[in-house]
C-alpha positions in Angstrom: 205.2 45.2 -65.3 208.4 46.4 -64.1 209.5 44.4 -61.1 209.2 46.3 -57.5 212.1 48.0 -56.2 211.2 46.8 -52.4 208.5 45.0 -50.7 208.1 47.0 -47.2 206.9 45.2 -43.7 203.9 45.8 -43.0 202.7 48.9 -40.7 201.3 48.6 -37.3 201.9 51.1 -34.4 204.6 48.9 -32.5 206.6 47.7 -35.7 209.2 49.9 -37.0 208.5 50.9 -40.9 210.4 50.7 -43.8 210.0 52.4 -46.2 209.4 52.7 -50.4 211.6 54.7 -52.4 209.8 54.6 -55.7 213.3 54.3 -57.5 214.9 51.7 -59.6 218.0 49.8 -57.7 220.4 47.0 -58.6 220.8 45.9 -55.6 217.6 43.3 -55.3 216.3 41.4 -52.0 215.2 38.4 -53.9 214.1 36.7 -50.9 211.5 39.9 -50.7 210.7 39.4 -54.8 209.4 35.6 -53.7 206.7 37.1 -51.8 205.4 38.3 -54.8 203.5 36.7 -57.2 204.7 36.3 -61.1 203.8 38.5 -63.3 201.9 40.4 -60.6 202.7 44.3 -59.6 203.7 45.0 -56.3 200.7 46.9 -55.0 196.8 46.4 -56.5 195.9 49.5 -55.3 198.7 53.0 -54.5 196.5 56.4 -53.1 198.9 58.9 -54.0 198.4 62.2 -51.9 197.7 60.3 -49.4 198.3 62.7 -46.1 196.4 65.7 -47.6 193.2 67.1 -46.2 191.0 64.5 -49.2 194.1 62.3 -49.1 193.3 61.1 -45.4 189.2 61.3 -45.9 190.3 58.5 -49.3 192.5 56.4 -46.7 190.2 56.5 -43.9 187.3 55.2 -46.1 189.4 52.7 -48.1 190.6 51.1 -45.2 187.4 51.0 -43.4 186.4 49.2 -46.5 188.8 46.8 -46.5 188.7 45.8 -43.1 184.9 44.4 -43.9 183.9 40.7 -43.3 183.6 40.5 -47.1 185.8 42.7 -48.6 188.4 40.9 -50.9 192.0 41.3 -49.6 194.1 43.8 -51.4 197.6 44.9 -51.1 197.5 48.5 -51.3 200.0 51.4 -50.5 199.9 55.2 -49.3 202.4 58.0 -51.1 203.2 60.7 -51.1 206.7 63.2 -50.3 206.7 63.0 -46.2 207.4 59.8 -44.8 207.0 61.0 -41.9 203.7 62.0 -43.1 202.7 58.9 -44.2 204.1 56.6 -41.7 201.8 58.3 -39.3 198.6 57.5 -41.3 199.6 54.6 -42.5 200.1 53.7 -38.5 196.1 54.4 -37.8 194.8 51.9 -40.8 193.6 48.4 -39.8 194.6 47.0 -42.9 198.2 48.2 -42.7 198.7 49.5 -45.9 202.7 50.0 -46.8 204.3 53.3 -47.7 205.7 55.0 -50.6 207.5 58.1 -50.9 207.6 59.8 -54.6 208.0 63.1 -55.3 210.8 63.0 -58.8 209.2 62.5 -62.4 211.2 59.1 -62.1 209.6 58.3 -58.4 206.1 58.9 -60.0 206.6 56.7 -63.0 208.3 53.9 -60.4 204.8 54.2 -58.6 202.7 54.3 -61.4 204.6 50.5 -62.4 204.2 49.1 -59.0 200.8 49.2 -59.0 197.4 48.3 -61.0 195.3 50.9 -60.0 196.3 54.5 -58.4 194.1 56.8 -57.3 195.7 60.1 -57.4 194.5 62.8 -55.0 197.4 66.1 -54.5 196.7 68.8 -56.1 196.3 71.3 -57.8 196.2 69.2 -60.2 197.0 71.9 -62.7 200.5 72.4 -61.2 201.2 68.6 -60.2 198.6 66.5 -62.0 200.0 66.2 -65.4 203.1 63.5 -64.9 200.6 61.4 -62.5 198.9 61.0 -65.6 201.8 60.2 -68.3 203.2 57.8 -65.9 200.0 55.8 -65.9 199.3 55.3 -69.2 202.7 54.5 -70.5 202.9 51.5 -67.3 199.0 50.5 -68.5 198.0 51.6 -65.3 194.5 52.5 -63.9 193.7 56.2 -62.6 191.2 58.2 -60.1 191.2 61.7 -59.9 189.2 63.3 -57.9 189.8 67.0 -59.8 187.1 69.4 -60.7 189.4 71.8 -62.6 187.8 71.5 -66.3 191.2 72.8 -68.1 192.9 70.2 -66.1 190.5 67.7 -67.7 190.3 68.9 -71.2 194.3 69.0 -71.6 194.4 65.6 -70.2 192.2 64.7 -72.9 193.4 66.1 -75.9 197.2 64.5 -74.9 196.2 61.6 -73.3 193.1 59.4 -74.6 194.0 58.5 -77.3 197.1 56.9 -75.7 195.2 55.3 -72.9 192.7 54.1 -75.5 194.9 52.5 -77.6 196.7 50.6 -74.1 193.8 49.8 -72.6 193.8 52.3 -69.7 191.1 53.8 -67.4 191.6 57.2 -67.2 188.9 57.9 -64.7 188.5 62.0 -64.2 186.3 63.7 -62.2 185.7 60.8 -59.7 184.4 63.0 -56.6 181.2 65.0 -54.9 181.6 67.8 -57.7 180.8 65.2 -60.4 179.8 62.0 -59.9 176.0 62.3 -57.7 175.0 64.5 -61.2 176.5 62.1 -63.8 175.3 59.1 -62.0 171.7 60.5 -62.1 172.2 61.6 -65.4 173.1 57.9 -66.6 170.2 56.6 -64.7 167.5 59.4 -66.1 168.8 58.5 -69.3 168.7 55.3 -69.0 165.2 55.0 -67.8 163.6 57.9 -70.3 166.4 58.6 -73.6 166.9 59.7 -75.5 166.3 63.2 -73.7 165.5 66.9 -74.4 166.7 68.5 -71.5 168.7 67.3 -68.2 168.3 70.4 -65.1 170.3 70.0 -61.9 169.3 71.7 -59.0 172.0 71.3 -56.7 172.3 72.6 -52.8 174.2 71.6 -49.9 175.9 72.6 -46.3 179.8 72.1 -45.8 182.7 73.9 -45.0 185.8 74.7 -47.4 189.4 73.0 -47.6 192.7 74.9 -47.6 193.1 72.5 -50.8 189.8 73.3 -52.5 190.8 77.5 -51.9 194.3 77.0 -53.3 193.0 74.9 -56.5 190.4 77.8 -57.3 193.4 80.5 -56.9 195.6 78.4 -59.1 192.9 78.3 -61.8 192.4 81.7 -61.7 196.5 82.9 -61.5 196.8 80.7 -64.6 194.0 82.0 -66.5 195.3 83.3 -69.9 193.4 84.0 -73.1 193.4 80.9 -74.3 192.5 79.1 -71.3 189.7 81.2 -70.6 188.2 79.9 -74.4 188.5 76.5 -73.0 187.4 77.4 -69.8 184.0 79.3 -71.2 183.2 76.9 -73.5 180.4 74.5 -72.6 181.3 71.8 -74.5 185.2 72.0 -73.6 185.1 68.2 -72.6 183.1 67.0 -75.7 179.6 65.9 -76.3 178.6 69.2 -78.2 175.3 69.1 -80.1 174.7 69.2 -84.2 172.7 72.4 -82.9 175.4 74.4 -81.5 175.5 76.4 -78.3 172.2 77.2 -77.0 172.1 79.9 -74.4 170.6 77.7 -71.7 173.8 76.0 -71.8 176.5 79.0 -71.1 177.1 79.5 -67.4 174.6 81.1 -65.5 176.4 84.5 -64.1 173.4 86.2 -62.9 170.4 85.5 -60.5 166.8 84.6 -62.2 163.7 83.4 -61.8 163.6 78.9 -62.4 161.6 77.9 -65.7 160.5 74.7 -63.6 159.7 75.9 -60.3 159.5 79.9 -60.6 158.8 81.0 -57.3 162.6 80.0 -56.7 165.4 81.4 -58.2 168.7 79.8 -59.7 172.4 81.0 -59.2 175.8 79.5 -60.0 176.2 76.8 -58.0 180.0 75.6 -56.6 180.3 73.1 -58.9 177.7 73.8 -62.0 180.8 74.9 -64.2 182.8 71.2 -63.8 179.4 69.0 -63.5 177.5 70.1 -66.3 180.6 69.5 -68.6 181.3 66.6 -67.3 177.5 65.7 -68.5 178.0 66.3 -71.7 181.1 64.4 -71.9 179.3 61.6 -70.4 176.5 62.3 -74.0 179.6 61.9 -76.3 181.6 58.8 -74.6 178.2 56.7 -74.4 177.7 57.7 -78.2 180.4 56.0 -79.2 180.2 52.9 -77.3 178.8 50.1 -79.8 177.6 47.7 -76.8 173.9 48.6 -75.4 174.0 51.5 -73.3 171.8 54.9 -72.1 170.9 57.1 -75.0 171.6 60.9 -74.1 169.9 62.3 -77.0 171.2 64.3 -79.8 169.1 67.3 -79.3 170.1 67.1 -75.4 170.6 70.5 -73.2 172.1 70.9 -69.9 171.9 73.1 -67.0 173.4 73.2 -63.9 172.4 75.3 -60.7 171.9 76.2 -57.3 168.3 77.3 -56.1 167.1 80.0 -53.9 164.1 80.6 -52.0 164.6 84.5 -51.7 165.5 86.6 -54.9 167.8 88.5 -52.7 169.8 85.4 -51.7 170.3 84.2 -55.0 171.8 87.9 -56.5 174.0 88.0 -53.4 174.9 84.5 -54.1 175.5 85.4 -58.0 177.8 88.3 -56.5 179.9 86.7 -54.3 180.8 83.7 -56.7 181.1 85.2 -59.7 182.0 83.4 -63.1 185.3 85.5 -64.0 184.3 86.5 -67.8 187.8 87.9 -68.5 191.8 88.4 -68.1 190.6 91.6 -66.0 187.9 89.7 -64.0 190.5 86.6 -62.7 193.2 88.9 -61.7 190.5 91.1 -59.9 189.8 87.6 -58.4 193.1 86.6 -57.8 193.8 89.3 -55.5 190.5 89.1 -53.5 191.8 85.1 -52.8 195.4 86.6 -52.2 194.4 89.1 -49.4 191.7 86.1 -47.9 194.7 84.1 -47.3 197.2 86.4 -46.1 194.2 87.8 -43.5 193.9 83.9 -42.1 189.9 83.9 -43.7 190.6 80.4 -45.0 192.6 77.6 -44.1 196.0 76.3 -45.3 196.3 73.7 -47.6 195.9 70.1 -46.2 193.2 71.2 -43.6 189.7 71.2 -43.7 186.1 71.0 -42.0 186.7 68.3 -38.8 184.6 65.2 -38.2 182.4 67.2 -36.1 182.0 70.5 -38.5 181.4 67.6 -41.7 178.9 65.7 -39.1 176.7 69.0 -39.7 177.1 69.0 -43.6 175.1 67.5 -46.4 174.2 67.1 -49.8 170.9 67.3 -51.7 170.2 67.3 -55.1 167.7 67.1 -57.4 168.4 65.7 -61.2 165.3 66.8 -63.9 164.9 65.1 -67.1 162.4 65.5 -69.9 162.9 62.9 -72.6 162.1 63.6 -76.7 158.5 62.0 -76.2 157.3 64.4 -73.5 158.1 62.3 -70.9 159.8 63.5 -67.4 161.6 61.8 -64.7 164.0 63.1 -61.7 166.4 61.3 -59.1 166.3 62.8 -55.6 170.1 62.5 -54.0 170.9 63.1 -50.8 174.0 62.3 -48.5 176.6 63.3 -46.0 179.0 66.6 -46.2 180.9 66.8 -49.6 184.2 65.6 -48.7 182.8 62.6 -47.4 180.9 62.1 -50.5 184.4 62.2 -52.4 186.2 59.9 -50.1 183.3 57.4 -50.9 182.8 57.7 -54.4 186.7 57.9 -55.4 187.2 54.8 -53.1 184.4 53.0 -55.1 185.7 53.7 -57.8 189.2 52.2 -57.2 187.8 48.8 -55.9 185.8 48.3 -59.4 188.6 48.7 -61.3 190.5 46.4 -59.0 187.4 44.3 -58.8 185.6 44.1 -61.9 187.8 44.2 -65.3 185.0 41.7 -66.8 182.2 43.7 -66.7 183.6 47.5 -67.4 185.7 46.0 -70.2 188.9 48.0 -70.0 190.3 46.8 -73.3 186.7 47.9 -75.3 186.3 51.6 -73.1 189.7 53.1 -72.5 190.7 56.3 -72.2 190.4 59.7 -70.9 186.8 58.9 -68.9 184.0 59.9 -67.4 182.3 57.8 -63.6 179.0 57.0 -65.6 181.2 56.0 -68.6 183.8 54.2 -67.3 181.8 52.2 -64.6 178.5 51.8 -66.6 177.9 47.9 -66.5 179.7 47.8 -62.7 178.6 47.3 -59.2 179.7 51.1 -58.6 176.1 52.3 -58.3 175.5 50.1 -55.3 178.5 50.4 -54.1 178.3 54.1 -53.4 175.0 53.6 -51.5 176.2 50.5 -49.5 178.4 52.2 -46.6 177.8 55.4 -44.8 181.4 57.2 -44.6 184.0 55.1 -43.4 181.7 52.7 -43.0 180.3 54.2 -40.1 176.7 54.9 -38.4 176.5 58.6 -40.2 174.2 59.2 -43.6 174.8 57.4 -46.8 174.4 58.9 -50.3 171.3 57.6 -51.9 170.2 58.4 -55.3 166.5 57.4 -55.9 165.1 57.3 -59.1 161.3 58.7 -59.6 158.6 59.4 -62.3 157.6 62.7 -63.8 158.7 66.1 -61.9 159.4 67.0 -58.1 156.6 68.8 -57.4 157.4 72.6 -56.2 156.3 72.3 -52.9 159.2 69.4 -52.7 162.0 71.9 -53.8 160.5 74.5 -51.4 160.2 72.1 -47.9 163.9 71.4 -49.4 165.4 74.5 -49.4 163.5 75.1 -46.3 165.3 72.4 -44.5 168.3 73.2 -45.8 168.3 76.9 -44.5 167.6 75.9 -41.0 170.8 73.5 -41.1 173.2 76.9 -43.0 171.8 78.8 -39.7 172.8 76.0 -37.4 176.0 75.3 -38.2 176.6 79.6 -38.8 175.5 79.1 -35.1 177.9 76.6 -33.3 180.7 78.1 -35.3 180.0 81.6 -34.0 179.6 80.2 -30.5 182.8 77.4 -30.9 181.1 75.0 -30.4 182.7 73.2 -33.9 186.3 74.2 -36.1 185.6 75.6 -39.2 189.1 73.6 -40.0 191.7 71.5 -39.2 194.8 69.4 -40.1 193.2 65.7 -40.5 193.1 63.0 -37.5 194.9 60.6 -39.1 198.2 62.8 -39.7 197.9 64.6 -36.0 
């Protein structure tokens, strides 16, 4: 590994900081190189993006994490372009973490060699992501995303795995709430029943958007051309496509209908069906080429991914406001409505988002529905805290098992461009995203439980049911004050 440029003091409130320049310099404090081990990077762990709206949610949870009786000691820095920025959150962390500013191709790639695993959260990754990337793989260094944009994804793939595969490195994509509580349950499902015939998510939840969430969707869409929009309507645009071919179940739901399981409900696109149930199937291909024993997907395997609806009316509405763009014509029509939202103030500014006390009203709920080749069906129930939460937990996670446990997800056998259920199959990371409640706090955890045969309807129904009654409450105590729909994050006020 290249040698560090600077080890920094550590941060706390009353101690001035110094700060990282991720640069290359002659001039070398070798009384600061003794402090650090031979043949061992500067940093174990570098969250890059680290002040942004996710950014702070990662940071908040990772040190949190740290700073447990048991936790294994890690030295681990924040990034990023402001150091005033950074200084500040690093300032609030019990762990003191040190700080790094990067923002030059030759800054990133400085970053990328200090450290072992880096866990890389500013978007949109579309504009910004890319180098993050390069720079990883050519230092053999780890990588968390936390990205839901599936062009993003698939370019990374076609330039990138085979590069990472041949070094060695985790490429770990797709690492937050849009991805990982489906392909999770989908591992387990298919674990306990595959090889399977069909996989149905029904997916619901209550949370409020980030600025950096809006501005990711209006960067897909501005960059939408024709031959993106192939990649972007194709199921299989991540891999894992079946001997079959593309069955109509498996295209995007763009209108409202009636369910197949449970038909007095009715599915709709759901926020994050187009990235999840791609990210599915590429879950199916990686496992099939893994020689070692491991979940069997099925070769005849269909997936679906939606929200439901208790009201026919609320599902078309639904369908109408979130519409899957099907052309050039339909994302520029988009484009504009998302231009005009943001000039008007009707969403926030990149780097805020939902408050503690706005998220402390969200949730997640899903439930995953598989029937196997014999007949035989099975479904994990998830639940857990507001989205963003679920991301800071899950991408965290997902940094300390690379850091943590080489032995058992066997980088050298499994690199590559990667899915969560791929790259961590054989890891803790399952019981790690259970263990701790957001920053390891009092508030709910995720839980995935695993269950035989079908949810019966009047499950899905006393479900939505609940969930409604929250939507109504939180429309409520925004309408009345009483909670910010957003703001800039605690830690960088």
């Amino acid at each position: 590994p290249t040698p560090p440029s600077s080890v920094l003091s550590s941060v706390h409130p009353s101690i001035p900081l110094s700060i990282h320049k991720a640069t290359n310099t002659n001039m070398i404090d070798f009384d600061e190189l003794d402090e650090v081990e031979p043949e061992r990077r500067a940093y174990d762990l570098v969250v890059f993006g680290a002040t942004g709206f996710s950014g702070c949610l990662v940071v908040e949870h990772l040190d949190a994490l740290l700073s447990l009786p048991d936790a294994k000691p890690h030295r681990w820095a924040l990034a990023g372009r402001s150091a005033e920025k950074l200084q500040r959150v690093a300032a609030k962390c019990k762990t003191m973490p040190k700080v790094i500013v990067a923002s030059t191709k030759e800054e990133l790639h400085q970053m990328a060699a200090d450290c072992q695993v880096l866990v890389a959260l500013a978007g949109p990754y579309l504009e910004c992501g890319e180098e993050v990337v390069r720079a990883c793989v050519e230092n053999g260094t780890h990588y968390v995303d936390i990205t839901g944009e599936v062009n993003f994804g698939h370019r990374m793939i076609q330039r990138y795995h085979a590069a990472a595969k041949e070094k060695g490195v985790m490429v770990v994509q797709f690492a937050g709430a849009m991805s990982v509580p489906e392909d999770l349950a989908g591992y387990l499902l298919a674990s306990k029943l595959g090889p399977l015939q069909q996989l149905r998510v029904y997916v619901w939840g209550v949370g409020l958007r980030s600025g950096g969430s809006f501005n990711t969707g209006l960067t897909v869409v501005e960059q939408m051309m024709p031959d993106t929009m192939e990649v972007y309507h194709d199921p299989f645009s991540l891999g894992g496509r079946r001997k079959c071919g593309i069955r109509a179940e498996e295209r995007d739901i763009r209108e409202a209908e009636p369910d197949k399981l449970f038909p007095s409900t009715w599915v709709m696109p759901a926020y994050a069906a187009h990235t999840s149930a791609r990210v599915l199937r590429r879950s199916c291909e990686l496992f099939e080429g893994l020689e070692e024993a491991s979940p069997v997907y099925g070769d005849s395997l269909s997936v679906a991914v939606q929200d439901l609806a208790l009201e026919a009316k609320d599902a078309k509405y639904a369908a109408f406001a979130n519409p899957v763009p099907a052309d050039i014509k339909d994302t520029l029509k988009q484009a504009r409505t998302m231009e005009e939202m943001r000039k008007r103030s009707l969403v926030p500014e990149p780097g805020q988002g939902p408050p503690k006390e706005a998220r402390a009203h969200g949730s997640v709920e899903y439930y995953v529905v598989a029937e196997s080749e014999s007949g035989e069906w099975g479904h994990v129930h998830i639940t857990g805290p507001e989205g963003y939460e679920v991301t800071a937990i899950t991408s965290a996670c997902a940094a300390l098992v690379l850091l943590e446990e080489c032995e058992a997800i066997h980088p050298q056998e499994r690199a590559g461009v990667l899915t969560p259920a791929f790259a961590f199959h054989g890891s803790s990371f399952l019981e790690r995203v259970q263990a701790q409640a957001f920053a390891a706090g009092s508030g709910q955890k995720l839980c995935l439980k695993v269950c035989d045969g079908k949810p019966t309807e009047d499950e899905i129904l006393k479900a939505l049911g609940r969930v409604a009654v929250q939507r109504k409450t939180v429309d409520e105590r925004l309408e009345k004050g009483a909670v910010k729909a957003w703001d800039v994050p605690a830690l960088v006020r």
